[in-house]
N, C-alpha and C positions, 0 to 999 in steps of 0.2 A: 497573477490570478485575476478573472475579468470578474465582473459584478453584474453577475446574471441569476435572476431568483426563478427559472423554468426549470420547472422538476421534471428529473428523470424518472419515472418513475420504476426502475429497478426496486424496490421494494416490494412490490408488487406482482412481481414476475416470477415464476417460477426459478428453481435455478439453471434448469435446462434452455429455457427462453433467453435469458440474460446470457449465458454462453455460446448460442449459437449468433445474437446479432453482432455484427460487425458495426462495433460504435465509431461513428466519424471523431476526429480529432476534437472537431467543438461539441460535442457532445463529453466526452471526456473532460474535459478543460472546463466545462461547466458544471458535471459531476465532482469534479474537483473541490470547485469552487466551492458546493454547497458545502466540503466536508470540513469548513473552517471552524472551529471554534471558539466560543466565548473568552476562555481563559484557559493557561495551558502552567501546573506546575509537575514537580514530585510526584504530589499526592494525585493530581490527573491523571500522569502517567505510570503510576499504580493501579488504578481504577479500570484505567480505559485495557489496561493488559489483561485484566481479570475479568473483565467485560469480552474480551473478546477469546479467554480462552475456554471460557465456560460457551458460549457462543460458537466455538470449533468443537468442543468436547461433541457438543449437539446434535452437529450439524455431519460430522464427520468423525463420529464415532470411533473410528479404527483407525485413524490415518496419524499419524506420527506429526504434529504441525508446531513448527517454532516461531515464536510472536516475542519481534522485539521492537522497542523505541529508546531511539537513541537521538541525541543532539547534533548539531553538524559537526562538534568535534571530538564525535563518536563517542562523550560518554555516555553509555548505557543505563538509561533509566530505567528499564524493566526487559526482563527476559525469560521465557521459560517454554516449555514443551508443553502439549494438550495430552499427550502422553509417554510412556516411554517408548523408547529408539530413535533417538535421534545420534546424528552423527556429526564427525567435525563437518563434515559436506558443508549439511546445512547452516554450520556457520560460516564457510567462505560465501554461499549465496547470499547472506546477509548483509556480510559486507560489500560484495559487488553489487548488490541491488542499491544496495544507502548510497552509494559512489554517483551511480545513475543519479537520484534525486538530488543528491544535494551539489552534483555539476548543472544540471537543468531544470531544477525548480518544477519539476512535472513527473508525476507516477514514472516505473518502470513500464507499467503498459503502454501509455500513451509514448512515450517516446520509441518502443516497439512499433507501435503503429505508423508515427512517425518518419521511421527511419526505411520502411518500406521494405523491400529483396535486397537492398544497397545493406553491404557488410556492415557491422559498426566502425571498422576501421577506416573506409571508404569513406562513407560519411561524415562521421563524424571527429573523426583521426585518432582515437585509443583504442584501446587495447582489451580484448575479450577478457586479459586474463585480471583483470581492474573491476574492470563494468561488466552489469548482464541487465538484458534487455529483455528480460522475462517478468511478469506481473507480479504483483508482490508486496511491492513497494510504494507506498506515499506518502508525498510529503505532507507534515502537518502545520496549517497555516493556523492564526490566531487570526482574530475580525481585525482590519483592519490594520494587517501587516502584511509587507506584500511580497518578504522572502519566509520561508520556512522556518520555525523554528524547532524542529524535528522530524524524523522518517519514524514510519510505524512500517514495519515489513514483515512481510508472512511469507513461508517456506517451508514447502513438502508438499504440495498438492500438485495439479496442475497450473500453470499459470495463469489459467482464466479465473481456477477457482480461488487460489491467494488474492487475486486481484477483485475479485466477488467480497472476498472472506472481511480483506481489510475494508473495503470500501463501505462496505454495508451497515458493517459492526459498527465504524466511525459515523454514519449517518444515525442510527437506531443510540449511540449512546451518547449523539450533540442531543438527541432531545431531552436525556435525563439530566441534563447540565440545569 
């Protein structure tokens, strides 16, 4: 995580604007950065899940979206759906996504971006059926810690838009900390 205080200012932008630009890596990685947190427990990650499913309920009225956080050794502190139909699917995306973060310490997007037209198994030698390099996913860092101590991951949308969804919400509810 680098220690950069230049705001992106996605907040700001529409959500169609935000989906159309193609963020550079440092751009993301700074993004990132800003989504660190004060303090991270339980009751956090109760909060921050309720925060963000009211936040999808919103924003994306009709769409089936599952929001989960979990620890790097996958116990599951919060989980649930913004509404029904959801399927097993979307719990193997979940896990493939958290795999992605908690191997590289960096969103599913960013390392999508990352990894460029080169396959992931080319690249980076595993396996599609493990990892997915689709947006969603990010890690959660605490101030002043500099591996992750959980994934927040969003699933059912588009992948820019889970990558919008979790990013956003995580910036809009560090300030209610």
């Amino acid at each position: 995580m680098i220690n950069n205080t230049r705001d992106i200012s996605i907040l700001q932008q529409p959500l169609d604007d935000y989906l159309s630009k193609d963020l550079s890596l440092g751009e993301l990685e700074v993004l990132e950065s800003q989504t660190s947190l004060p303090k991270f427990d339980d009751e956090t990650a109760f909060e921050l899940g309720c925060f963000i499913r009211a936040e999808a309920r919103k924003m994306f009225p009709d769409k089936c979206i599952t929001i989960d956080i979990s620890l790097p050794s996958r116990h599951c502190l919060f989980r649930c759906t913004s509404i029904n139909g959801s399927s097993l699917d979307n719990t193997k995306w979940v896990e493939r996504k958290q795999n992605t973060v908690f191997r590289f310490n960096h969103s599913t997007f960013f390392i999508r971006q990352k990894k460029g037209d080169i396959p992931m198994e080319q690249r980076f030698f595993i396996s599609a059926e493990e990892y997915a390099f689709h947006g969603g996913a990010v890690p959660l860092f605490v101030d002043n810690v500099s591996s992750p101590i959980a994934c927040l991951t969003i699933s059912g949308l588009k992948q820019e838009q889970d990558h919008f969804l979790a990013t956003t919400a995580l910036l809009h509810f560090k300030k209610l900390l």
